[in-house]
C-alpha positions as CSV (number, residue, x, y, z in Angstrom):
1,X,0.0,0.0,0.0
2,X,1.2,3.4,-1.0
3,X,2.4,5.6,2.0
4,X,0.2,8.6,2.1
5,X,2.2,11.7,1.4
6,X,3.6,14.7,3.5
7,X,0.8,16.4,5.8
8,X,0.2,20.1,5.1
9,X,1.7,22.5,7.2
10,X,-0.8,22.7,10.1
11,X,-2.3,19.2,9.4
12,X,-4.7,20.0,6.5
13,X,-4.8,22.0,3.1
14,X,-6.4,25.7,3.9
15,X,-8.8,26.3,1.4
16,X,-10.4,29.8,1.1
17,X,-11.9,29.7,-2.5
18,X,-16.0,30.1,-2.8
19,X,-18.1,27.0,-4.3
20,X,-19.6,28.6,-7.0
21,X,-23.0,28.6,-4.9
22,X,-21.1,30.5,-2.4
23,X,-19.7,32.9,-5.2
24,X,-22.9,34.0,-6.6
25,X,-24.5,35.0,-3.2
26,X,-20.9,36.7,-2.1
27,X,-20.6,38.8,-5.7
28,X,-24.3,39.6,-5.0
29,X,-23.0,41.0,-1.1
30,X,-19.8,42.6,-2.5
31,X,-22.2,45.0,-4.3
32,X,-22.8,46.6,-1.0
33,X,-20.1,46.5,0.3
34,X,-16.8,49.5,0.4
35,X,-13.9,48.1,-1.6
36,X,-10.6,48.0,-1.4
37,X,-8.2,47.9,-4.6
38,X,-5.4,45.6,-3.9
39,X,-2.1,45.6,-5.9
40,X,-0.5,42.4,-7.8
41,X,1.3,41.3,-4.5
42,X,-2.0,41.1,-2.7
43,X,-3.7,39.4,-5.5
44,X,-0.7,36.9,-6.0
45,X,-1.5,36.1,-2.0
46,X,-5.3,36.0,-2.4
47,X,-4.5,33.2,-4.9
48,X,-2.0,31.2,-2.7
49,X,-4.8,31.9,0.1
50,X,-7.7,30.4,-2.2
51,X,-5.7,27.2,-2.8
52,X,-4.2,26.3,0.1
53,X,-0.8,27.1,-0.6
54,X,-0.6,29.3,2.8
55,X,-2.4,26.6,4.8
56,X,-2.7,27.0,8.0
57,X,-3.3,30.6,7.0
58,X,-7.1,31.6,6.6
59,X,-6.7,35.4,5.3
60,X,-4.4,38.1,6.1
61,X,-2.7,38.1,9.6
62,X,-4.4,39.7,12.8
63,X,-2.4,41.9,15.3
64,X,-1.0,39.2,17.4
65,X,0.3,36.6,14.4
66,X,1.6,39.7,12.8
67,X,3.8,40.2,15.4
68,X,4.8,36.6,16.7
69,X,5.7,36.1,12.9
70,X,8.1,39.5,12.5
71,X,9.7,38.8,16.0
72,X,9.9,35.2,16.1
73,X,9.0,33.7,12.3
74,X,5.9,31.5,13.9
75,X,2.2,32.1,14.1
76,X,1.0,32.7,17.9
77,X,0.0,29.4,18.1
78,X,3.9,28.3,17.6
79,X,3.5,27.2,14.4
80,X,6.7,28.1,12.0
81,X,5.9,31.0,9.5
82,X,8.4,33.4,8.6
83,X,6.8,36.1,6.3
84,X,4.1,38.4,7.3
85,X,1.0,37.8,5.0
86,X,-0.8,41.2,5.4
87,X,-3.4,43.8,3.5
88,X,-2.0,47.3,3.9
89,X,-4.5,50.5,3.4
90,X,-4.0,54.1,3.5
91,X,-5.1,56.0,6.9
92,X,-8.1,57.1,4.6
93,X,-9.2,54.0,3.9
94,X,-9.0,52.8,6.9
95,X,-11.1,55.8,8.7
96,X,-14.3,54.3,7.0
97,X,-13.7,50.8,8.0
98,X,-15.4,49.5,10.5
99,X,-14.3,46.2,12.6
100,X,-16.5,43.1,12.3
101,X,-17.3,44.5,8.7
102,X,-16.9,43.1,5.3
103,X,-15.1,44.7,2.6
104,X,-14.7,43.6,-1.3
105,X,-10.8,43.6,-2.3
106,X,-10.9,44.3,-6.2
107,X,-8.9,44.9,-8.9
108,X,-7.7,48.1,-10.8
109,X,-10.3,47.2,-13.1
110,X,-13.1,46.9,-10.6
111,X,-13.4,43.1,-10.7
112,X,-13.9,41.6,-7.0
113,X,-11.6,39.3,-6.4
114,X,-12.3,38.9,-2.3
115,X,-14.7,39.3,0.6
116,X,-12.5,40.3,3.7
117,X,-14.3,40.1,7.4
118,X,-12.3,42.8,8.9
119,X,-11.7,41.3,12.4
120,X,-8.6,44.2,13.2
121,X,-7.2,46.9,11.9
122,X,-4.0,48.4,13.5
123,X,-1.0,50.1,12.7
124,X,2.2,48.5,12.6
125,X,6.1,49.4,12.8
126,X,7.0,49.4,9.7
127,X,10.9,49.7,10.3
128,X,11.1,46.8,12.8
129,X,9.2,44.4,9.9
130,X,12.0,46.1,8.2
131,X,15.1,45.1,10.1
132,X,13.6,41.6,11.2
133,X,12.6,40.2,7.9
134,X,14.6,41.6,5.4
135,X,17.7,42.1,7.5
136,X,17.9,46.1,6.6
137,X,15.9,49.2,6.8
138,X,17.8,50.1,3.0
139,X,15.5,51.6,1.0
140,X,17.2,50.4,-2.3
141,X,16.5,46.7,-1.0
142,X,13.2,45.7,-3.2
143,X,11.2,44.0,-0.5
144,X,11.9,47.0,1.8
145,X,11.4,49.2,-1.0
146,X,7.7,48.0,-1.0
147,X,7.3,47.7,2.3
148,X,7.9,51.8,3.0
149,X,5.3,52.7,0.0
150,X,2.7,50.2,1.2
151,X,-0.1,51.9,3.8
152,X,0.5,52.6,7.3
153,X,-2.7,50.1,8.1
154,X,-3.2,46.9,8.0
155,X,-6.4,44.9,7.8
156,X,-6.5,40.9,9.3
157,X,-9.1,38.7,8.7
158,X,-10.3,35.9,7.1
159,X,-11.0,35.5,3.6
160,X,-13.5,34.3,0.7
161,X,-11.6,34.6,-2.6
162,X,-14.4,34.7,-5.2
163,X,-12.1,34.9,-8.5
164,X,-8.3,33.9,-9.6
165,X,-6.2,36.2,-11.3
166,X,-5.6,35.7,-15.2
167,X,-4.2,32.2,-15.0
168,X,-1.0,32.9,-17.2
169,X,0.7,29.2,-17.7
170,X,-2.3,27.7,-16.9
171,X,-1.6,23.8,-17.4
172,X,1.5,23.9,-15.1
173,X,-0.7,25.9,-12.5
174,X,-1.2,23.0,-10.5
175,X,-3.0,23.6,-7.3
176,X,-0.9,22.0,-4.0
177,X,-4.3,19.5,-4.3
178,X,-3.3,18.7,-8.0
179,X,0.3,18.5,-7.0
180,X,-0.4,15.9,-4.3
181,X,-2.6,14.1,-6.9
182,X,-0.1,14.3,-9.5
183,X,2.3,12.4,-7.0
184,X,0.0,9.8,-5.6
185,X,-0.5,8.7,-9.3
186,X,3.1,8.7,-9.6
187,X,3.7,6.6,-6.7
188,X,5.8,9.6,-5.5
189,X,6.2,9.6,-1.6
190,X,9.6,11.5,-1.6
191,X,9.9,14.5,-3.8
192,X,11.8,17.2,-3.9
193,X,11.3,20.4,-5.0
194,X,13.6,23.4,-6.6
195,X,12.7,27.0,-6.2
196,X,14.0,29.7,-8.9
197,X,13.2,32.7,-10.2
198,X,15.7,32.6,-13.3
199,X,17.0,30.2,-15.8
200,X,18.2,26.7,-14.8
201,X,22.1,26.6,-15.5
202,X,24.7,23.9,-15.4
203,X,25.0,24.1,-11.4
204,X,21.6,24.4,-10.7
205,X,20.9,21.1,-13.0
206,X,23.8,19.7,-11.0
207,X,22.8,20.0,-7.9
208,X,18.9,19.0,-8.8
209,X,20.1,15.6,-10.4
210,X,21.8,15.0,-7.4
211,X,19.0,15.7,-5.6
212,X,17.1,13.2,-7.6
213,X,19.4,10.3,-6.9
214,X,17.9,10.0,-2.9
215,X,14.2,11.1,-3.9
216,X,11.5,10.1,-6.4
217,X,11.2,12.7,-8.3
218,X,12.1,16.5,-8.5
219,X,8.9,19.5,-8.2
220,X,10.9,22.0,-10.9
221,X,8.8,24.9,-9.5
222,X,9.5,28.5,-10.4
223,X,8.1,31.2,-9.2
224,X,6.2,33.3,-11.6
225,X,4.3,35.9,-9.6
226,X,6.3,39.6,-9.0
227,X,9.7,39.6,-9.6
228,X,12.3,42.6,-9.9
229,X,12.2,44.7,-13.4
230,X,15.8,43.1,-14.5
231,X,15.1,39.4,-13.7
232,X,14.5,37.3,-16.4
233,X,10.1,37.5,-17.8
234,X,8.6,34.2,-16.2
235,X,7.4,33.6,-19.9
236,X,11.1,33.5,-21.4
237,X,12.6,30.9,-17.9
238,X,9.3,28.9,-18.9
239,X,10.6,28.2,-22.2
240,X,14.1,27.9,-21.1
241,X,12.5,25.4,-18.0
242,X,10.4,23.2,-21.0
243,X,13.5,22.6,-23.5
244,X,15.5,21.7,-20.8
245,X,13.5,19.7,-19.2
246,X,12.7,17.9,-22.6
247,X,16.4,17.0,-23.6
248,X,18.2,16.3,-20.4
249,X,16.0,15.2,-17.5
250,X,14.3,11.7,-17.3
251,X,10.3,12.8,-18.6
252,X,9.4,10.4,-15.8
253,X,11.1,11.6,-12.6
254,X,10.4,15.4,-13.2
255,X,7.2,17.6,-12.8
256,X,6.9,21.1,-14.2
257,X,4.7,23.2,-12.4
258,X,5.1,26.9,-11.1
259,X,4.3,28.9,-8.3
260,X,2.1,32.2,-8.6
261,X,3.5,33.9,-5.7
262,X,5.3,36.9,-5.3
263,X,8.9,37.4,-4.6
264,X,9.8,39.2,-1.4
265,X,13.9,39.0,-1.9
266,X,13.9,38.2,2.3
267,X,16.9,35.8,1.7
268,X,17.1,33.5,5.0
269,X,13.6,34.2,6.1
270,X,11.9,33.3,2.5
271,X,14.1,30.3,2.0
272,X,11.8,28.8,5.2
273,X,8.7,30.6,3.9
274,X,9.5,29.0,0.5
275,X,10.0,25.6,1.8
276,X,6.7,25.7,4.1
277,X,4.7,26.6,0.8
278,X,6.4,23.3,-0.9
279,X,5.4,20.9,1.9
280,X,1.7,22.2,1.0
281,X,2.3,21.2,-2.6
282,X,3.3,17.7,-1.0
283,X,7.2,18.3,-1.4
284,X,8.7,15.5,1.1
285,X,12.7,17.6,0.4
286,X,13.5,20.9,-0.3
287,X,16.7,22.6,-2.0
288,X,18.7,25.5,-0.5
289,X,21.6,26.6,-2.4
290,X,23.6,29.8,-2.4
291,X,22.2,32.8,-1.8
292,X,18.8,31.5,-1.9
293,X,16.3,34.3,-2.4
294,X,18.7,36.4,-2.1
295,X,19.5,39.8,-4.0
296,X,22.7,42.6,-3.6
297,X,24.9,42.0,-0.8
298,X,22.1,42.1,2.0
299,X,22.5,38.4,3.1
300,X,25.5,35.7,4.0
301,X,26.2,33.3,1.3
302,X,25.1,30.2,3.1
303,X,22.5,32.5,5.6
304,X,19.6,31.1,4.0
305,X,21.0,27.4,4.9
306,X,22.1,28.5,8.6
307,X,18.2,29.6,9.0
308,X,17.0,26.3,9.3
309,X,18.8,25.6,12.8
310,X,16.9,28.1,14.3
311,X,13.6,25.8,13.8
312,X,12.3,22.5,15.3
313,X,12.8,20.4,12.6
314,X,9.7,18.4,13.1
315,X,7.6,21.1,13.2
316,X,9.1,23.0,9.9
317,X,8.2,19.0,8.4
318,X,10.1,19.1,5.1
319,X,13.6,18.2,5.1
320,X,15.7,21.0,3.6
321,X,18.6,19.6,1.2
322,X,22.1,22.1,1.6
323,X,24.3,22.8,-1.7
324,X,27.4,24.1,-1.8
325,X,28.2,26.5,-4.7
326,X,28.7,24.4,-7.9
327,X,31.2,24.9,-11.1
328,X,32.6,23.4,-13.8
329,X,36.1,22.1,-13.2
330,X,38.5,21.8,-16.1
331,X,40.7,19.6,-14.6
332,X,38.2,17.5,-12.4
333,X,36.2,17.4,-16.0
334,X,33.2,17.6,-14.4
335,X,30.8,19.8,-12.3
336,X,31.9,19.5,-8.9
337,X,31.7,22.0,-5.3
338,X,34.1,23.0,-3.1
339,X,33.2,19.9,-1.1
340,X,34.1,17.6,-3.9
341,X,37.3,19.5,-6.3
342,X,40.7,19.9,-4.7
343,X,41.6,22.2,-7.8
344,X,42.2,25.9,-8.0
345,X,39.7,28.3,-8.9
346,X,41.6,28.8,-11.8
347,X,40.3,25.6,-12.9
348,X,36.5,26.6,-12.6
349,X,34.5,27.9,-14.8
350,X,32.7,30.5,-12.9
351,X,30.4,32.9,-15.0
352,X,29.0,36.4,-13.0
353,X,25.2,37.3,-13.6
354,X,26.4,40.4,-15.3
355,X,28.5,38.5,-17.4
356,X,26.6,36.2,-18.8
357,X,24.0,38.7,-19.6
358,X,26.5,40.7,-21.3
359,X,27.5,37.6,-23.3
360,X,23.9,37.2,-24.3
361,X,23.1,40.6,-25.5
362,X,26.1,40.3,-27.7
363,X,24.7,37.2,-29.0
364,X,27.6,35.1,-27.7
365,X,26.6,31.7,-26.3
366,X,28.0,30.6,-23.1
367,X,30.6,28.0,-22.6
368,X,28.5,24.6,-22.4
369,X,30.2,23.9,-19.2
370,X,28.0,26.9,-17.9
371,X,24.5,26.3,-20.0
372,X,23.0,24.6,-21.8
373,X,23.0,25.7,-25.9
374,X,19.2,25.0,-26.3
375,X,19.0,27.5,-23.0
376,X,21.4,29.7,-24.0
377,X,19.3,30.3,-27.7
378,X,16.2,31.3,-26.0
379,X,17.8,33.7,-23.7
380,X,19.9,35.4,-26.5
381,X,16.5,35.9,-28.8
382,X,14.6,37.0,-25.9
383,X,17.6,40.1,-25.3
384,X,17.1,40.6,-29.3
385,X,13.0,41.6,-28.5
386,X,12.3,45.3,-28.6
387,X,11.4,44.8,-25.0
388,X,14.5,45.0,-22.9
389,X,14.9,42.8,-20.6
């Protein structure tokens, strides 16, 4: 008999999406109701609320999980949970609302997307949620960026999410309850799964194979909600991901599916929150490399591994798997780590972000120690769009 797979986080999958019953009555209600027009982060969330992927999360964090999670990275109840889920609003909007009320959370178009039952509203220190999660009160750090330009409000509650956002790469948008089902028909009990939000290259290929060789299959699942202006378009790393995936990886051991979340940059603290959201998908293992989540020179290079230490493993419940940073050796001949080459860096073939992107807008193709040639095509016609980049 098949072994049932990992448990949410919390016991059971969240789920905070209307039957379509429920959807006509609450669309009839958010007529009456004051609305709210939430940005792309907050939509990306009310999606990841609707399907379970923030289980045991039920809507946007109250006063007291707000602060448990910024000053200790669990939920009141002692859960683990490492980044605050949360609805800012302007001090206008929030004079007219009312606790114990509802409020519709709609598009810039007008389209409801929500009912929220305000159960608090409170202000909140916006340079502490600063220094604990992201590690700096910088201004030029993205996630803190949009943190300081969010309201000075925040809303907590639960939620009834009547509609999805546009459904971009909609047959690898597999729900954490298709994910599970996609596994159980596999016979999967073990999986791992890989986060990125750029290209797959030579190390990162590396280090999932090796991966693979302990588990029974590998979740390849990229994250395709908000992302910095200069990272790679999810649409171009989804090509990249497919033709990959088609030439070199066994069609058999591999699942391609993405995540519609939004990136925070948080380094160390979204390395846990990324791995929590994975054990809902039913991801047994979870890859940490270098830097993971990581952007400028805000975090260690190995921070986002150390993290894990700080947590019960048992109660995180998904086994994190630690990479060393990968290369090419020359004289090893193969792709190796500082764990397993005893050569000079001399001998590695080490490529910069900058440089490679540089290589690409020239047209030049990397060396194939680096990427793949099929990968490397679709990034250099991509830099060749009118559309930078």
């Amino acid at each position: 008999m098949t072994k049932p797979l990992i448990a949410p986080h919390g016991g059971e999958l969240i789920l905070n999406q209307a039957s379509e019953a429920e959807r006509v009555a609450l669309l009839e209600r958010a007529q009456t109701l004051p609305q709210i027009t939430v940005g792309s982060r907050q939509l990306a969330d009310l999606e990841m609320l609707a399907i379970g992927a923030y289980s045991p999360l039920g809507g946007f964090l109250k006063r007291d999980d707000y602060l448990s999670v910024v000053n200790t990275m669990h939920l009141s109840s002692g859960l683990p949970w490492s980044i605050p889920i949360t609805l800012p609003i302007s001090e206008e909007q929030a004079a007219n609302i009312v606790e114990g009320s509802q409020v519709a959370l709609v598009t810039a178009e007008g389209t409801v997307q929500a009912l929220l039952t305000v159960e608090e509203k409170y202000h909140y220190d916006k340079q502490l949620e600063a220094q604990k999660v992201y590690r700096t009160e910088d201004e030029a750090h993205p996630g803190v960026k949009v943190l300081y330009q969010q309201g000075d409000v925040l809303l907590g509650g639960p939620v009834r999410v009547l509609n999805l956002p546009n459904q971009t790469f909609a047959k690898y948008r597999y729900t954490p309850t298709q994910s599970r089902t996609l596994f159980t028909e596999r016979g999967w009990q073990k999986i791992v799964a890989f986060q990125t939000r750029n290209p797959v290259h030579r190390a990162h290929e590396y280090i999932q194979k090796c991966a693979m060789e302990t588990v029974d299959g590998l979740y390849l699942h990229p994250l395709v909600g908000d992302t910095k202006g200069d990272d790679i378009p999810a649409d171009v790393r989804m090509r990249c991901y497919e033709v990959l995936l088609e030439n070199y990886y066994p069609q058999q051991r591999v699942i391609l599916g993405v995540l519609p979340a939004a990136m925070r940059y948080a380094g160390p603290r979204e390395a846990i929150f990324h791995a929590l959201m994975r054990k809902n998908y039913g991801c047994s293992h979870f890859i940490v490399g270098r830097d993971h989540a990581g952007v400028g020179n805000y975090y260690g290079t190995y921070d986002a591994q150390y993290i894990f230490a700080e947590f019960d493993p048992a109660a995180l419940g998904i086994t994190p798997m630690f990479f060393d940073h990968t290369f090419f050796c020359r004289q090893c001949d193969s792709m190796a780590s500082q764990k397993t080459c005893p050569h000079g860096s001399d001998q590695h073939i080490i490529l910069s972000g900058t440089k490679v992107r540089q290589m690409l807008q020239a047209g030049e193709v990397p060396p194939r120690e680096f990427s793949r040639p099929e990968v490397a095509k679709i990034l250099i016609d991509a830099m060749r769009q009118p559309v930078s980049l």
